[in-house]
FIBAPA-196578 format. One record per residue (C-alpha): x, y, z; residue in one letter; chain. Coordinates in nm, 4 decimals. Each point is the difference from the previous one (the first is absolute). Example, Ala and Ser with C-alpha at 12.3 -4.5 7.8 and 13.67 -1.06 7.14 Angstrom:
2
X,Y,Z,type,mol
1.2300,-0.4500,0.7800,a,A
0.1370,0.3440,-0.0660,s,A
end
This chain:
478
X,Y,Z,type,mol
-2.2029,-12.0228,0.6558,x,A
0.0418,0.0258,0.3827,x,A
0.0131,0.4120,0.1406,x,A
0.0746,0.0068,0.3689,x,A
0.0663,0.3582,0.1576,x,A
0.2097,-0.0026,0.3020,x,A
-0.0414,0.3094,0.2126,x,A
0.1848,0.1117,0.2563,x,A
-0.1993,0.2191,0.2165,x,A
0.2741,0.1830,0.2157,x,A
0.2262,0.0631,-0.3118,x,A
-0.3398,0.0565,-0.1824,x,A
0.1376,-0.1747,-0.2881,x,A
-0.1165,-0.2609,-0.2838,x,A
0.1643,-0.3120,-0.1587,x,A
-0.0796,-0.1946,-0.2611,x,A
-0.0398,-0.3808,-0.0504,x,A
-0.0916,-0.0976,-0.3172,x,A
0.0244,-0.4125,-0.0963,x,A
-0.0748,-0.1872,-0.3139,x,A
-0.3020,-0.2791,0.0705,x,A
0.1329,-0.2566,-0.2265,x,A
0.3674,0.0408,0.0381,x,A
-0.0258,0.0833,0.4049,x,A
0.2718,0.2397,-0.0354,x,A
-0.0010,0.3205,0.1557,x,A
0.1768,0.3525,0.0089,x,A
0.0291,0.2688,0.2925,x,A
-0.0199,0.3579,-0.1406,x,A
0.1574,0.2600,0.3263,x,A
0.0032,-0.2112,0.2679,x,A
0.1539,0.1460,0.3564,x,A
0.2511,-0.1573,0.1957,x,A
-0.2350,-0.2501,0.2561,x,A
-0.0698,-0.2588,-0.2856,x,A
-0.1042,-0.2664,0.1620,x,A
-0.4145,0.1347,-0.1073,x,A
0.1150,-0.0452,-0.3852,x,A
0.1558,-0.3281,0.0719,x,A
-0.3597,-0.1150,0.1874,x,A
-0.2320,0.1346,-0.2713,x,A
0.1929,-0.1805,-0.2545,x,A
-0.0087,-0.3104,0.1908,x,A
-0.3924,0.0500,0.0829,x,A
-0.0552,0.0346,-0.3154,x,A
0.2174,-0.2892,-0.1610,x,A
0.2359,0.2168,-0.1721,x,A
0.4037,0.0174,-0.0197,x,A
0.1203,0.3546,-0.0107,x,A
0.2674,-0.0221,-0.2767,x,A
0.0384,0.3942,-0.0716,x,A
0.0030,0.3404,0.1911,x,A
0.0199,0.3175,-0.0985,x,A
-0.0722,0.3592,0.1020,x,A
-0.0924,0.3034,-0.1686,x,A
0.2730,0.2634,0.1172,x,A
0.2679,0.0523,0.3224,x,A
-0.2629,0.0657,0.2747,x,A
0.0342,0.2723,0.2803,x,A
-0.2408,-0.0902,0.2556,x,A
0.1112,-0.3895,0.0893,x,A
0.2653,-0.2111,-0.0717,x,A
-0.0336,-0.2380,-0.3401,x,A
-0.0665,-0.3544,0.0312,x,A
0.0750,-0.1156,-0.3512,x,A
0.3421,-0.0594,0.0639,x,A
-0.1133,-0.2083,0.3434,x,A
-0.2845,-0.2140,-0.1790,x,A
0.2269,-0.0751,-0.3248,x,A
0.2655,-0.1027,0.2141,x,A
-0.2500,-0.2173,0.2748,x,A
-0.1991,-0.1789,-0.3496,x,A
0.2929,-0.0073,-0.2533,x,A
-0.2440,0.2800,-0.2239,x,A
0.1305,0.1914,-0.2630,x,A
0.0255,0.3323,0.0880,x,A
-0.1320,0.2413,-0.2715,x,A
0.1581,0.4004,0.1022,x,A
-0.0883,0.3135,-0.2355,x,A
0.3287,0.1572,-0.1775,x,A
-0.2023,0.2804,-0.1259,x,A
0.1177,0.3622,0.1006,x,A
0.3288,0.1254,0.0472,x,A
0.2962,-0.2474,0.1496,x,A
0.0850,0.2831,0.2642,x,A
-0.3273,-0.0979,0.1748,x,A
-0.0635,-0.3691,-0.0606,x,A
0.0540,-0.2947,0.1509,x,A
0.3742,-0.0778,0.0671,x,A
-0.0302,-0.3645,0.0904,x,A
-0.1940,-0.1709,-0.3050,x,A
0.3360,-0.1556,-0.0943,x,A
0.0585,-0.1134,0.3786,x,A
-0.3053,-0.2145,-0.0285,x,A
-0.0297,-0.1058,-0.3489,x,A
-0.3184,0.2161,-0.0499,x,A
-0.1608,-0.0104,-0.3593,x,A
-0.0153,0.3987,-0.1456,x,A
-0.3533,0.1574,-0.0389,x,A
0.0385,0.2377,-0.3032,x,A
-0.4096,0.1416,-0.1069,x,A
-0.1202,-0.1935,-0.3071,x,A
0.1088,-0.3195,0.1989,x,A
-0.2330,-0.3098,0.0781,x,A
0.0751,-0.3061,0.2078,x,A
-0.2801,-0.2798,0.0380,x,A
-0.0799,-0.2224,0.3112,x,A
-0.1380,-0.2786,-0.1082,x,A
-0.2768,0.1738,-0.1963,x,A
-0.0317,0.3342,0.1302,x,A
0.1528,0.2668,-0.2053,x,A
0.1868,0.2871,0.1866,x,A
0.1421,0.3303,-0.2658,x,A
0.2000,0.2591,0.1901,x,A
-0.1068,0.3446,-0.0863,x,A
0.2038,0.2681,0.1043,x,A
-0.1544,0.2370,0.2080,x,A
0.2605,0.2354,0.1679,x,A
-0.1453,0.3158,0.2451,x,A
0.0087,-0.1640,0.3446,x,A
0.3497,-0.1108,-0.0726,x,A
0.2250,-0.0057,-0.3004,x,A
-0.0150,-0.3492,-0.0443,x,A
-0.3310,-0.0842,0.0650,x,A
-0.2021,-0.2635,-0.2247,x,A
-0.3172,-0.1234,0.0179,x,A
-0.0837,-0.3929,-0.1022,x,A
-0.2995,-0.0232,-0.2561,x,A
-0.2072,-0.3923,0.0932,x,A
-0.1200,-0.1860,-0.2843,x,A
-0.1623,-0.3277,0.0564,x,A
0.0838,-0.1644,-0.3082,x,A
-0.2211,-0.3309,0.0838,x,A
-0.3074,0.1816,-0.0766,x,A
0.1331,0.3602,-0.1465,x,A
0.2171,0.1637,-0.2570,x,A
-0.0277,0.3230,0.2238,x,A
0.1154,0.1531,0.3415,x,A
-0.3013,-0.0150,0.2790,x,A
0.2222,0.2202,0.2096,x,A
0.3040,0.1984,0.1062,x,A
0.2161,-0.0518,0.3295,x,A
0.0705,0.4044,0.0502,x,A
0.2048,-0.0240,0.2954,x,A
0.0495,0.3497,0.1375,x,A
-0.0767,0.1659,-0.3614,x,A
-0.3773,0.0044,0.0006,x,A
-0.2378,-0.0643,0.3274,x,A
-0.3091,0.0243,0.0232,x,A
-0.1149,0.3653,0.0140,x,A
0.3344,0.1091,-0.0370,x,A
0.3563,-0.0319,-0.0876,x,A
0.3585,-0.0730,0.1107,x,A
0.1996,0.3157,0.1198,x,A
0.2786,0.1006,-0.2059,x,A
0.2256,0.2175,0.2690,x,A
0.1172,-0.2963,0.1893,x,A
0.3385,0.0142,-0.1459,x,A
0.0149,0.3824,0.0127,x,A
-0.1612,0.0076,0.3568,x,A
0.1600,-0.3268,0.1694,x,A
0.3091,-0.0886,-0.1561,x,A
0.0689,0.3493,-0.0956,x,A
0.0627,0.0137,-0.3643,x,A
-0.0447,0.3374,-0.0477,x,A
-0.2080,0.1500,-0.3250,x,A
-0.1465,-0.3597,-0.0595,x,A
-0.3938,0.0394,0.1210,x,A
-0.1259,0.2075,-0.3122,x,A
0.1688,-0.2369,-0.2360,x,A
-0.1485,-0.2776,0.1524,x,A
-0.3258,0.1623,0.0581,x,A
-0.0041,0.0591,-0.3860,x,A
0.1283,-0.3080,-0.0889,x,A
-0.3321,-0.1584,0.2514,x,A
-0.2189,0.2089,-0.2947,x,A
0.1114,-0.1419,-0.2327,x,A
-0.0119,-0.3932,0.1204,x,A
-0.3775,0.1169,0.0589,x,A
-0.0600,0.0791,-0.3291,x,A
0.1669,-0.2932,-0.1683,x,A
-0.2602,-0.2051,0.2242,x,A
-0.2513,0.1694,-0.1320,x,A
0.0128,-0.2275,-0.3216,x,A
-0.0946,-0.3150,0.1932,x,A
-0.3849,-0.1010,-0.0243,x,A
-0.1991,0.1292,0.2913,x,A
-0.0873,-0.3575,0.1573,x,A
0.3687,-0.0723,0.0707,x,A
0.0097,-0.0634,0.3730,x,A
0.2331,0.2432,0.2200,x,A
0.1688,-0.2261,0.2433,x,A
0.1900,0.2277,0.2002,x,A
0.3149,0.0131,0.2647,x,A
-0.1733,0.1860,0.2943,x,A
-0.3459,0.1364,0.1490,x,A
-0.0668,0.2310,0.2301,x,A
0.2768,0.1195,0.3059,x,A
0.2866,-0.0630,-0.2322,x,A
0.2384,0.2954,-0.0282,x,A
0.1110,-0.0607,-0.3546,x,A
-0.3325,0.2027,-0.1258,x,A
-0.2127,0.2936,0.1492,x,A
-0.3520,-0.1288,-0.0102,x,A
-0.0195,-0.3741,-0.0431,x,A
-0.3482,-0.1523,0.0008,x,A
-0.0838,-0.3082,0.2181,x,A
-0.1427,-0.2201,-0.3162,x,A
0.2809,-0.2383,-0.0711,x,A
-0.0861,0.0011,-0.4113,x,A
-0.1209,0.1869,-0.2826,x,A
-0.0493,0.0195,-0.3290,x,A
0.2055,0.2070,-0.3007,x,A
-0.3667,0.1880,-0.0871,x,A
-0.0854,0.0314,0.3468,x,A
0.3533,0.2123,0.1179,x,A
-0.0199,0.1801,-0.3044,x,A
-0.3729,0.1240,0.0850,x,A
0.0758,0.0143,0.3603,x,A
0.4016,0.0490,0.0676,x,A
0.0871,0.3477,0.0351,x,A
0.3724,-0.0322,-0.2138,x,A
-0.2310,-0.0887,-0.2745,x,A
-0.1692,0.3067,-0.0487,x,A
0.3307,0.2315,-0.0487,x,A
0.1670,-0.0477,-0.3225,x,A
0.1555,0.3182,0.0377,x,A
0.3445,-0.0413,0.0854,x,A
0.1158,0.2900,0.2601,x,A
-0.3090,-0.0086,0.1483,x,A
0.0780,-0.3875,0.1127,x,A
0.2726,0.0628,0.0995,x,A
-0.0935,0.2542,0.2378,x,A
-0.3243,-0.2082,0.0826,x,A
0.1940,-0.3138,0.0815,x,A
0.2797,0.2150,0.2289,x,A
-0.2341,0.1550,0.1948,x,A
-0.0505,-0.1422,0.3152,x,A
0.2013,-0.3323,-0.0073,x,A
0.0285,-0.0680,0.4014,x,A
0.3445,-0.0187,0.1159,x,A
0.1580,-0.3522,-0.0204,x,A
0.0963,-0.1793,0.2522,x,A
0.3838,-0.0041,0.0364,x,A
0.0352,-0.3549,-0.0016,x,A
-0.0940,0.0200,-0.3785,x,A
0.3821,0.0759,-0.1184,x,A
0.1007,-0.2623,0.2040,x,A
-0.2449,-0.2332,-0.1670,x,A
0.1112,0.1563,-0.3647,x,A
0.3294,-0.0960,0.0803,x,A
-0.0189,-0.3494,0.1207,x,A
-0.2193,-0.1045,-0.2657,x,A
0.2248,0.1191,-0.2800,x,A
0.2579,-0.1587,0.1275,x,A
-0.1402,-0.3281,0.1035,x,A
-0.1624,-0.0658,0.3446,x,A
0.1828,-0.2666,0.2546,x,A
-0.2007,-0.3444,-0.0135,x,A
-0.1382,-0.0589,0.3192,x,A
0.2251,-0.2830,0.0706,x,A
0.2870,0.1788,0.0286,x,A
-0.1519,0.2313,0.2883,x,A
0.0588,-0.1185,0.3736,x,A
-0.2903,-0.0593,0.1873,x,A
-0.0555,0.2201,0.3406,x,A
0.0509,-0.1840,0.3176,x,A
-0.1457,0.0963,0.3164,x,A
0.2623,0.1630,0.2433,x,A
0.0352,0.0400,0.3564,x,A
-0.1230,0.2877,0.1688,x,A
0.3339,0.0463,0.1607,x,A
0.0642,0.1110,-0.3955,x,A
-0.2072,0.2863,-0.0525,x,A
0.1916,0.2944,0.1796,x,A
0.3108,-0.1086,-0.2017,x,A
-0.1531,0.0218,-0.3485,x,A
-0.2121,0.3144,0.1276,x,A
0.3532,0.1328,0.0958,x,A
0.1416,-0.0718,-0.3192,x,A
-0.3063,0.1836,-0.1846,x,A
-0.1684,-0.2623,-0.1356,x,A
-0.3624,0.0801,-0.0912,x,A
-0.2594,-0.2425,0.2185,x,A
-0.3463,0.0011,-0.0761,x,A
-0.2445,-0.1108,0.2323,x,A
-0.3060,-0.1557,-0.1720,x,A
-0.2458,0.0095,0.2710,x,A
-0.3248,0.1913,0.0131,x,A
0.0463,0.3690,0.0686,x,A
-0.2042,0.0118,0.3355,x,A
0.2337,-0.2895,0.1133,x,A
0.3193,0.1956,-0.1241,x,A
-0.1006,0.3071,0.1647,x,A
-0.0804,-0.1526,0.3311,x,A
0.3697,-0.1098,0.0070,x,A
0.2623,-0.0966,-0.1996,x,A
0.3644,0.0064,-0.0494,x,A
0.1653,0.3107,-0.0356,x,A
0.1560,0.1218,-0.3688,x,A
-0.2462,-0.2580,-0.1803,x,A
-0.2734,0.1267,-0.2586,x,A
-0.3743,-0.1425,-0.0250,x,A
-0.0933,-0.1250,-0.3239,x,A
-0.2987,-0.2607,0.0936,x,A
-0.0209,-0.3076,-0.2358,x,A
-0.3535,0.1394,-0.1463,x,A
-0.1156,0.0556,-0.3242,x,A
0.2310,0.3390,-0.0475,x,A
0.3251,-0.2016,0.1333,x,A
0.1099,0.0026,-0.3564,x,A
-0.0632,0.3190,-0.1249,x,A
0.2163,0.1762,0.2982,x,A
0.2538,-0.2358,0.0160,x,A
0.0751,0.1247,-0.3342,x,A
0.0050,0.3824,0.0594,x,A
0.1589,-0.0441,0.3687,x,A
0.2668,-0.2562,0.0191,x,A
0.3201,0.0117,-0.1595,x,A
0.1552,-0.2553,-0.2223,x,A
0.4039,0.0978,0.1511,x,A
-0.0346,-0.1188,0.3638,x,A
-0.0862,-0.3313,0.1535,x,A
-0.3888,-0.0527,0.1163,x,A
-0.0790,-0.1924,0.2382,x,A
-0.3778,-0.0790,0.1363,x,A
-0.1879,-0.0305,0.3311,x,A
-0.3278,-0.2384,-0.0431,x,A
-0.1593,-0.3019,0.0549,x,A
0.1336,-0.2468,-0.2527,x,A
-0.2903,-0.0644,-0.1850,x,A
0.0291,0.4027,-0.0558,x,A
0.3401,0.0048,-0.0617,x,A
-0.0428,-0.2429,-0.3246,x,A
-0.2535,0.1940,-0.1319,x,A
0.1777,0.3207,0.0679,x,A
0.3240,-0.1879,-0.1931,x,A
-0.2238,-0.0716,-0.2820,x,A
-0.1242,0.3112,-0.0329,x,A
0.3133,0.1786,-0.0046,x,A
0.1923,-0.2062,-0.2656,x,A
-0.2624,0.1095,-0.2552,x,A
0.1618,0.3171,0.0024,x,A
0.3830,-0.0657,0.0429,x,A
0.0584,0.0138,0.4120,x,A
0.1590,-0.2941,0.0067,x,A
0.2718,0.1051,0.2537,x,A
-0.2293,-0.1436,0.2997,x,A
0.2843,-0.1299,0.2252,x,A
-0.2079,-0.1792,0.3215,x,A
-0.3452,0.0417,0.1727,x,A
-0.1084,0.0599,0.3979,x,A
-0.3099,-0.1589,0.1036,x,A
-0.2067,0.2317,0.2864,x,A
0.1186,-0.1889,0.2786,x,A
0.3203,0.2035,-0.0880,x,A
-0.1698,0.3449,0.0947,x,A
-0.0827,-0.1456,0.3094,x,A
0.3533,-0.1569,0.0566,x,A
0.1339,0.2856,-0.0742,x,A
-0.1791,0.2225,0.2490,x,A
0.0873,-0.2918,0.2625,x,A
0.3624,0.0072,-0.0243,x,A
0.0006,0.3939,0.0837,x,A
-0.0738,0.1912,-0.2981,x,A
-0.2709,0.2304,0.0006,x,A
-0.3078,-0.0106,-0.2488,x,A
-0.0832,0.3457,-0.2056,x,A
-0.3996,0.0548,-0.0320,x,A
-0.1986,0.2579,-0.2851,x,A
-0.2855,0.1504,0.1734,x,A
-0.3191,0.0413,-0.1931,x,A
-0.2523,0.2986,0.0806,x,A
-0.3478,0.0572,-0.0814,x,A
-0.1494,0.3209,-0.2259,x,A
-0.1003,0.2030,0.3891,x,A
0.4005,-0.0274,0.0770,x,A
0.0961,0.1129,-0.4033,x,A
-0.2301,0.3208,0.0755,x,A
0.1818,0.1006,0.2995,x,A
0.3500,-0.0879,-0.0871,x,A
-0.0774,0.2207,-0.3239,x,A
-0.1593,0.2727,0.2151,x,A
0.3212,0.0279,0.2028,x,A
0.1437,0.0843,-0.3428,x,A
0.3417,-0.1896,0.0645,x,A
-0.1414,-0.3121,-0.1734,x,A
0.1882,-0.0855,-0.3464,x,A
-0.3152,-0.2320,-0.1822,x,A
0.1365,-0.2312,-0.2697,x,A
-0.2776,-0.1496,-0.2592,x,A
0.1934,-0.3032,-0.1991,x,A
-0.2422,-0.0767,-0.2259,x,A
0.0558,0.0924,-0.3591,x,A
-0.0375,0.3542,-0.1757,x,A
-0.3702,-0.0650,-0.2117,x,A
-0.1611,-0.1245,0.3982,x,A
0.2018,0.2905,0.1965,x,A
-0.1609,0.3149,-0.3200,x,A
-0.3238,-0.2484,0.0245,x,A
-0.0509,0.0795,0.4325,x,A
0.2533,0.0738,0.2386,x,A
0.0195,0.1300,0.3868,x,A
0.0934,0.3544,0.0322,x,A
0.3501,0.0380,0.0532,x,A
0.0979,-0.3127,-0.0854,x,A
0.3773,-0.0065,-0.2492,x,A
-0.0756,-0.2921,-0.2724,x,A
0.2789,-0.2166,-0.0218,x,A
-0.0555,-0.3464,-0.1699,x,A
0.0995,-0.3298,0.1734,x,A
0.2001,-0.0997,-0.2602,x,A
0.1889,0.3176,0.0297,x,A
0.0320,0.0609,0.3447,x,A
0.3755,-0.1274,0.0376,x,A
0.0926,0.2711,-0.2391,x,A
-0.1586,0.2793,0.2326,x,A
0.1576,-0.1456,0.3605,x,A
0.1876,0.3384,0.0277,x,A
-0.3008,0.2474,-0.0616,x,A
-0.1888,-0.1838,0.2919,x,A
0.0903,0.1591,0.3085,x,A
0.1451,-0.1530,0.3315,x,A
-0.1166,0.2865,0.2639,x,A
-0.3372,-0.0798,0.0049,x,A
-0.2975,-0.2272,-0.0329,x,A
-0.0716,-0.1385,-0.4094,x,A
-0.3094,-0.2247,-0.0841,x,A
-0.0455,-0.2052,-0.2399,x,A
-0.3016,-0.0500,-0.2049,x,A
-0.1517,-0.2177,-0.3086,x,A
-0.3499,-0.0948,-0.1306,x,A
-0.0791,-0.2542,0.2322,x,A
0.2955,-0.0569,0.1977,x,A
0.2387,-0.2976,-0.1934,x,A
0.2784,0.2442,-0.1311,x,A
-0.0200,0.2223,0.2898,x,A
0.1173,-0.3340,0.2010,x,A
0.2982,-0.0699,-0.2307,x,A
0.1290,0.3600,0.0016,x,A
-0.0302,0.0659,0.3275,x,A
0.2354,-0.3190,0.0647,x,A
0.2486,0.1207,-0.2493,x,A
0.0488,0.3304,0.2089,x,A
0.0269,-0.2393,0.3228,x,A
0.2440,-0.1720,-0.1784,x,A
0.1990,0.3024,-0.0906,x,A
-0.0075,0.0597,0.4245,x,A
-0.2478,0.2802,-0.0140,x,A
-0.2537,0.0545,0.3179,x,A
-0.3251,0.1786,0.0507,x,A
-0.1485,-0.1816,-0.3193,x,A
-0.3234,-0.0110,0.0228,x,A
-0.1948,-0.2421,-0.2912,x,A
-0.4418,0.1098,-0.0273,x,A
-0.1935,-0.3018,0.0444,x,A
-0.2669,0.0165,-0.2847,x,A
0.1936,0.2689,-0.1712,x,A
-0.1482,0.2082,-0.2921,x,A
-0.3322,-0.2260,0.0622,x,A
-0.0752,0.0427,0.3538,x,A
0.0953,0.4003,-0.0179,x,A
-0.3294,0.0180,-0.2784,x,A
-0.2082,-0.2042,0.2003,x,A
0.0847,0.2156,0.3587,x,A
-0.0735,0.3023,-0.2420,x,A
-0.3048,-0.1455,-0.1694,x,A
-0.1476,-0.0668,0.3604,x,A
0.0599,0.3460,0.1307,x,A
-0.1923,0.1304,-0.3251,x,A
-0.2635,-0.2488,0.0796,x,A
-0.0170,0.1414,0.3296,x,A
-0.0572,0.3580,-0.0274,x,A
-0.2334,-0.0529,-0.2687,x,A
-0.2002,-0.1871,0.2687,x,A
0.0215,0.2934,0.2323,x,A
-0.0985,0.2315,-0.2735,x,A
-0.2901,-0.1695,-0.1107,x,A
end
């Protein structure tokens, strides 16, 4: 048998490859949307994909089973366990074979049983792997977002982002018992699971991208509660709060994501363009690097820099009902494209390159700046008391360490507060090391606010000015 993992580092997420040496067939277990990696693996490795599947309607990215059957001609293998209300509507559309638990399919001769293993989601399954060419026995267990390693998949996202109230305890209780059902398997069976660490469909992921049965039951903390309230409350508490792009995703992938040969394909516009669709409140994103941004750039655009968190606040910032449009150097712009179809924005509608910003400053129109001060300018701003500080970073860093007066209002979060920050006088903005500060500070410039002020170094360079001082007067003690 052939196992390839395929992770995806800014969705941290895992697929599964798994082929058949003497039949060179091969099938895809939750692949995302950019499938062109499957397609090469197979094809470095001699093998013809001829079945996908996935093991339940994913939150956090948009499905690729329905894009890789349709680009290889697979069969397409989609779990009808759980109630109707919250499966898949489009099996039928696509001629999808049912998944009931008890169920096998072979590829070539690798053995896959569906065991139902509902908690994260209703439907959820989980796909025992039995090489039958030198075994009468499963090796290991594709656990999507049911089991990871160290932990396990939440149970509130219906509750929490599609808003099904009353659902999370069931869920959570129904996770128990999916946990003790696995608890029959030998202890050498192989956890091959959906994500690792920085995913947001668990609470403490580990980094290690497998396991063992006998290791997660020593090791896992679910494992050591059998006791069912107590789970529940255990598993509850402390969930962070999902990114609201997660409905969005529950939703398309129920119903059956557009192939990406149906979507148009941005074309670069002429700066002439730009004041129109800013007019007409489209949302334009300028991918450039923050200092570059802040130095100048055209009014009523937002920063998100095409980085390794371009993903991750794309989803919680940009909104899925309003054309998006992109300022970037091409190469950038793809990427950024890319990027964003994994999770549904698909309505990108044309792209400015930076000559644009500069164009557009010729013809007349005036460039907006964000103006970044040092820790010696926070003290004094704060000692004139008419400073409002803002600290985006998230609610565990902000109890963890914070400046002194400083309001904690998450970046993810800060669209929902535009009315409590005020316009009469001077707000800075603050992270850990000055990333999210950038971004938030453009999304108030973008919403025509003035006397922004963003901390270079944020959180970071505040301990070290404080950490010196301390150093300092310890010197002149001693």
């Amino acid at each position: 048998m052939i196992l390839r993992r395929l992770y995806h580092e800014h969705l941290a997420q895992a697929s599964y490859l798994l082929g058949c040496a003497a039949t060179k067939e091969a099938v895809v277990i939750d692949p995302h949307r950019d499938t062109n990696q499957y397609l090469d693996t197979a094809a470095r490795e001699g093998l013809h994909i001829v079945a996908v599947t996935e093991t339940h309607i994913h939150a956090d990215f948009v499905s690729g089973a329905s894009e890789l059957a349709s680009r290889t001609g697979s069969k397409l293998y989609l779990s009808h366990e759980g109630p109707e209300a919250w499966g898949y509507t489009y099996s039928k559309e696509v001629g999808a074979l049912p998944l009931h638990s008890g169920d096998h399919f072979l590829i070539g001769n690798i053995r896959l049983d569906v065991l139902s293993t509902p908690g994260h989601t209703p439907e959820h399954v989980s796909f025992l792997v039995t090489d039958t060419a030198g075994a009468n026995e499963p090796m290991g267990i594709c656990t999507g977002d049911f089991l990871f390693v160290g932990d396990v998949g939440r149970p509130d996202l219906l509750e929490k982002a599609v808003g099904m109230k009353g659902t999370q305890e069931e869920a959570a209780r129904s996770l128990l018992h999916s946990l003790q059902r696995l608890r029959n398997f030998p202890d050498y069976l192989q956890i091959w699971p959906g994500h690792g660490a920085g995913s947001a469909c668990g609470k403490a992921l580990g980094a290690v991208p497998q396991s063992t049965l006998g290791y997660e039951k020593r090791f896992n903390w679910a494992f050591s509660i059998s006791e069912e309230d107590r789970f529940v409350r255990e598993i509850l508490a402390g969930q962070p709060e999902p990114p609201p792009y997660f409905a969005e995703m529950k939703r398309v992938n129920r119903h059956g994501p557009p192939l990406l040969h149906s979507l148009a394909q941005p074309q670069r516009l002429s700066a002439d363009q730009m004041d129109r669709h800013l007019t007409a409140g489209a949302i334009v994103v300028d991918l450039r690097p923050a200092d570059l941004y802040a130095t100048g750039h055209v009014p009523g655009t937002i920063n998100i820099p095409i980085q390794e968190s371009f993903l991750t606040w794309s989803g919680w910032l940009l909104p899925y009902d309003r054309p998006l449009l992109l300022i970037g150097e091409e190469q950038d712009v793809a990427e950024a494209v890319r990027q964003m179809r994994l999770i549904g924005l698909d309505a990108i509608a044309g792209f400015w390159t930076p000559e644009s910003i500069t164009a557009w400053e010729t013809s007349g129109h005036p460039l907006a700046c964000i103006e970044q001060i040092d820790v010696e300018h926070l003290r004094e701003l704060l000692q004139q008391g008419t400073t409002m500080l803002i600290d985006v970073r998230g609610p565990d860093e902000h109890a963890a360490g914070f400046i002194p007066t400083s309001r904690n209002i998450p970046l993810g979060s800060l669209m929902q507060y535009m009315d409590d920050i005020p316009t009469d006088r001077a707000v800075v903005i603050h992270c850990q090391g000055g990333t999210r500060s950038a971004i938030a500070t453009s999304l108030l410039d973008a919403q025509g606010r003035t006397n922004i002020f963003n901390l270079s170094g944020g959180f970071q360079a505040w301990q070290m000015a404080d950490a010196l001082v301390e150093s300092s007067q310890q010197s002149i003690v001693i």
